[in-house]
C-alpha positions, -999 to 999 in steps of 0.1 A, spaced: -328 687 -79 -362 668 -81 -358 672 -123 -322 656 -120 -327 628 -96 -358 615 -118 -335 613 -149 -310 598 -132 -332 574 -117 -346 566 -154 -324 539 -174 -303 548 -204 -311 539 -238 -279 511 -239 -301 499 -205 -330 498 -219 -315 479 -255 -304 455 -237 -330 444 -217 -350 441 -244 -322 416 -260 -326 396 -227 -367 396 -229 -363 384 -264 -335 364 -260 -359 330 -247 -355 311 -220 -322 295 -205 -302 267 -221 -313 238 -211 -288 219 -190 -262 197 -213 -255 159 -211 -223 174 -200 -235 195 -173 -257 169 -156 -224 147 -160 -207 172 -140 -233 177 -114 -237 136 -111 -200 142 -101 -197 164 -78 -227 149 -58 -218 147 -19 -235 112 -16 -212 98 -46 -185 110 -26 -194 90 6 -199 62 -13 -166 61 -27 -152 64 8 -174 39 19 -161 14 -5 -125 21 0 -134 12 40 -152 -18 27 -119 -27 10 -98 -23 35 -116 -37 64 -124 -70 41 -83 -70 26 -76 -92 56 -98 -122 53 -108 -122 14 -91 -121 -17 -123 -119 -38 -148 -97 -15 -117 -70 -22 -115 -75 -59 -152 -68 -60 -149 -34 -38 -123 -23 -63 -145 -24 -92 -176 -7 -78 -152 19 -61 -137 26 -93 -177 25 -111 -180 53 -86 -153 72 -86 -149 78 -123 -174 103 -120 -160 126 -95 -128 135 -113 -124 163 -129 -100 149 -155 -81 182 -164 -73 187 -125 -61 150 -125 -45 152 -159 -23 184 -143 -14 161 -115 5 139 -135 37 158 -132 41 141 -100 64 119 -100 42 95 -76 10 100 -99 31 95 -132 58 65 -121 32 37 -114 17 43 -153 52 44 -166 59 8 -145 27 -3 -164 38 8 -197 70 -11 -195 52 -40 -185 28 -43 -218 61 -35 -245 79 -61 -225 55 -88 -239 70 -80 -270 106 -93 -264 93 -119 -237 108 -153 -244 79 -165 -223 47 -184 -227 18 -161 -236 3 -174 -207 27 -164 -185 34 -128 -201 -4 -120 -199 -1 -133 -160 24 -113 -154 7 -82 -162 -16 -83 -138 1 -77 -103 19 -47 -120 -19 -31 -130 -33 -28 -100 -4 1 -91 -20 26 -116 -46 26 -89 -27 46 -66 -27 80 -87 -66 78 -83 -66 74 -46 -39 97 -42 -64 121 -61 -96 111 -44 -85 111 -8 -66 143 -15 -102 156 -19 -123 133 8 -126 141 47 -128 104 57 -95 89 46 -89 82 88 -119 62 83 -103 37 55 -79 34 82 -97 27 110 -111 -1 94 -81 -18 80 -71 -14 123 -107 -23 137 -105 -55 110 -67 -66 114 -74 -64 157 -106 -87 150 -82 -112 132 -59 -110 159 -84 -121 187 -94 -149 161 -60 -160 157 -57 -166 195 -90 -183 194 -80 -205 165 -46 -217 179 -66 -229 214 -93 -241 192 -84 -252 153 -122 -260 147 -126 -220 149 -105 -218 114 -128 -198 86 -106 -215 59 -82 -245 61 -48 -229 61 -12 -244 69 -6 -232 104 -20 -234 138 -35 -195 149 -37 -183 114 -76 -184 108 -74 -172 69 -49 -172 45 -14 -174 56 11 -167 82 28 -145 62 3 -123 52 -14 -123 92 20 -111 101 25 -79 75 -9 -69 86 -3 -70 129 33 -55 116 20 -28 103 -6 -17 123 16 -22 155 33 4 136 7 33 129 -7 30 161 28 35 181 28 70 167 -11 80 185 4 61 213 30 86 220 10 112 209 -18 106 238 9 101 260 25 134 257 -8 151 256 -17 134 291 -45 116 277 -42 84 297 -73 66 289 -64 68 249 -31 57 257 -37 29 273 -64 15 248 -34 19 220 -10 1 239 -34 -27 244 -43 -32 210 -7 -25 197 -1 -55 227 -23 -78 212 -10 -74 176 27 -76 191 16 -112 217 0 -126 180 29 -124 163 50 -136 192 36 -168 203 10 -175 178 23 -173 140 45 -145 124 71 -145 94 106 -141 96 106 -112 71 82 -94 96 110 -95 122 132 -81 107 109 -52 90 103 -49 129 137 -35 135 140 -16 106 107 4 119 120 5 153 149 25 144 131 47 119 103 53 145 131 65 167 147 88 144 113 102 133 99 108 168 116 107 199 145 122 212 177 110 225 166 94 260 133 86 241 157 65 222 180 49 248 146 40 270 131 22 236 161 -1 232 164 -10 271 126 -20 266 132 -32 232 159 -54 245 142 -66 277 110 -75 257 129 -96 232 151 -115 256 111 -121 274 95 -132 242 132 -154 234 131 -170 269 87 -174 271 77 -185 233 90 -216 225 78 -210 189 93 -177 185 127 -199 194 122 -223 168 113 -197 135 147 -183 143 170 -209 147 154 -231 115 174 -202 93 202 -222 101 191 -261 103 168 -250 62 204 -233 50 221 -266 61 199 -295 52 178 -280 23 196 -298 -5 191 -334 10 151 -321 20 132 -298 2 106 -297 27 125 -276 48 147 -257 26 133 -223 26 165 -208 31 181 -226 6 156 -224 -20 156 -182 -20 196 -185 -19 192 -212 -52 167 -186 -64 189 -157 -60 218 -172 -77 197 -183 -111 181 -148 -111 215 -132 -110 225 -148 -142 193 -142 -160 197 -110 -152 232 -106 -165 226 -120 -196 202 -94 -209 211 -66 -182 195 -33 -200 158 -43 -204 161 -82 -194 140 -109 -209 104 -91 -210 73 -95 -192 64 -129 -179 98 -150 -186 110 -155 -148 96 -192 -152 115 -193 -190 144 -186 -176 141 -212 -143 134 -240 -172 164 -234 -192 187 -231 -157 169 -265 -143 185 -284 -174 206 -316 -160 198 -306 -125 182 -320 -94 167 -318 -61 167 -280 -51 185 -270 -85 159 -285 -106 132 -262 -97 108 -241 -117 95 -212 -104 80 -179 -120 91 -157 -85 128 -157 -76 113 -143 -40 129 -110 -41 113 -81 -57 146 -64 -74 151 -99 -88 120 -98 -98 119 -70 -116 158 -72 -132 149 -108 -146 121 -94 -165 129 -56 -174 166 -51 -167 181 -21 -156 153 2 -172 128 -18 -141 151 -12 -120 152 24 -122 115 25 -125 106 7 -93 135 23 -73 125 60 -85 85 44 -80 90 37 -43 112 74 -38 87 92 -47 63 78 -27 88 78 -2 97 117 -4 52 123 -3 56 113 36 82 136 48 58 151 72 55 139 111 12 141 110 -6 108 115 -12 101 78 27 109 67 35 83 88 11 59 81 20 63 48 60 60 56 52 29 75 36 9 40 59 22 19 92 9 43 77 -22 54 73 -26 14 109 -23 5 121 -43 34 100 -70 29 109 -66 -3 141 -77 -5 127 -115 9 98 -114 -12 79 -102 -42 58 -84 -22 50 -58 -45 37 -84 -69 16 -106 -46 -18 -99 -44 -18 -91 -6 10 -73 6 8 -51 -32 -27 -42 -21 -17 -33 13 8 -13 -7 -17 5 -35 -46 16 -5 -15 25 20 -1 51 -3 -33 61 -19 -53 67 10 -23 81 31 -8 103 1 -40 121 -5 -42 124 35 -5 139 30 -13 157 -1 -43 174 16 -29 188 45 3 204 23 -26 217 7 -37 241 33 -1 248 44 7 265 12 -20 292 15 -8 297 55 29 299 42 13 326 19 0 347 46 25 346 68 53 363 39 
């Protein structure tokens, strides 16, 4: 036995070949400019800094349009080198990864038929790029822990403003910019309102959620924030379009998340709270019923003729767009076509605009029904990544609604706030969503 366990405790000769192979063969390979690459990428700390940046994004998205801009560059400096580009290649047969570079394609051959001024056709360009940002949040934050975080500070920063905004309307001197109306302390009233709008929104959802859960003290700190957003746009400045993205949301909230009685005892309040805010804010009063004095009077003064100018707007986009239906007149010729309509006109018919103030317009002026189909299947697809009833699917449901209704008032898409609201909304919330369907799958697995 002793005889048998020595040989088999010896090595073979193939054993003892190739160890001699691996003494000879030299030290390791050194590490590759590719491998260090890699390694640089998948550093933890480059991570957190790309999540830092997309909080410093959104938290400075209310009050700047340039402190943003400059986020976005160093986010994407940073982020480049975290993706594995294979993995993110693969994800392009997603619909919402693929649709926002297809939008973009369209936009740079429509240069080529445009009948506008090169100027023009290299401006409009721009608010269409910054959509092919989404796929690489979508990616990112489908990786990242912190995309609550992003969030958070978009809410922590648009509560802030709010507090200002009361401050400002007691106190004008407490403006940070000079802006057009009273309690608006940067920008405009239209863009304060999409922000309170929305965040009243997202945090309605935590605010049941505590509730049901019995958590009293959380509750309560939601519904006074959500308050304050909700007083703000009441009696100090809000835009018409954000009412009525307010009862679009209402309804959807109610379908989404409460049940029958839920529903009934949300429209009593609903209804109570709007004949209080009808009866207490003289302002609130006034937004409303100047629909009807602007439709009226708007041809004799232009001044106040923001119901008749979308309506004029409206009606010369509508024959733009029928005179070149299939892929319209190209990339930057909205203002091309408003010249050659203003011809022999005046007052409100004379006027030259490059954004017809309606983003289906907008689109069908400049790339027919081919846009069309592009934006529609665009904002589906983002749509369909938020069928969930988890914080981020309906944070994410909220942008992309509040989007499309607004949408069909403005060119919100295309403006630089609201469409940037739009590209971190869906990025950060889609990866969110994308994440947590993630770890269902291998769950789903299990349990078959």
């Amino acid at each position: 036995m002793k005889c048998r366990e020595n040989a088999w405790s010896q090595p073979s000769k193939h054993q003892q070949m190739r160890a001699e192979q691996a003494a000879w063969s030299g030290p390791a390979r050194p590490p590759t400019l590719r491998d260090r690459w890699q390694a640089f990428g998948k550093s933890a700390a480059l991570i957190r800094a790309a999540d830092g940046l997309a909080g410093l994004i959104a938290a400075s998205l209310p009050w700047s349009t340039t402190a943003p801009s400059i986020f976005i560059g160093l986010w994407l400096l940073v982020v480049t080198p975290t993706i594995d580009w294979r993995d993110y290649a693969r994800n392009f047969a997603q619909p919402a990864f693929a649709l926002p570079f297809a939008f973009l394609l369209l936009a740079l051959f429509g240069v080529l038929w445009s009948d506008g001024a090169w100027v023009d056709r290299l401006h409009a360009i721009k608010p269409v790029a910054k959509l092919v940002l989404i796929p690489a949040l979508l990616y990112h934050f489908s990786r990242s822990e912190r995309g609550l975080w992003v969030c958070a500070a978009f809410l922590l920063s648009c509560a802030l403003l709010a507090v200002l905004s009361w401050i400002v309307l007691l106190d004008p001197a407490w403006k940070i910019t000079a802006t057009a109306s009273a309690g608006v302390p940067v920008k405009n009233y239209i863009d304060q309102s999409q922000e309170f709008t929305l965040c009243a929104f997202v945090l309605a959802l935590p605010a049941l959620t505590f509730g049901r859960n019995g958590n009293t003290v959380a509750t309560a700190i939601c519904l006074a924030v959500n308050l304050l957003f909700v007083t703000s746009m009441v009696f100090v400045a809000s835009a018409r379009t954000a009412l009525l993205c307010t009862a679009v949301l209402l309804a959807l909230f109610a379908w989404k998340h409460l049940s029958r009685r839920a529903t009934l005892l949300l429209l009593a309040g609903t209804l109570a709270g709007s004949l209080v805010a009808w009866t207490t804010s003289s302002y609130l009063r006034q937004r409303i019923t100047d629909v009807a004095v602007e439709y009226r009077h708007g041809r004799e003064d232009i001044s106040r003729a923001s119901t008749a100018q979308r309506l004029t707007y409206w009606r010369k986009a509508l024959y733009a767009f029928a005179e070149a239906p299939l892929i319209g007149h190209g990339t930057g010729s909205i203002k091309r076509q408003f010249e050659r309509a203003a011809t022999g006109e005046s007052r409100l018919d004379a006027e030259i605009v490059s954004n017809p103030h309606n983003q289906t317009l907008n689109v069908a002026v400049q790339w027919g029904l081919l846009g069309l189909i592009l934006i529609y299947a665009m904002w589906i697809a983002h749509l369909r990544l938020f069928a969930g009833k988890e914080l981020a699917a309906w944070i994410g449901f909220v942008v992309v609604v509040q989007n499309f209704t607004n949408s069909l008032l403005n060119s919100h898409l295309f403006d630089f706030h609201e469409g940037w609201m739009y590209v971190l909304g869906v990025g950060v919330a889609g990866g969110m969503a994308l994440k947590t369907k993630a770890k269902r799958r291998p769950a789903a697995r299990l349990s078959d």
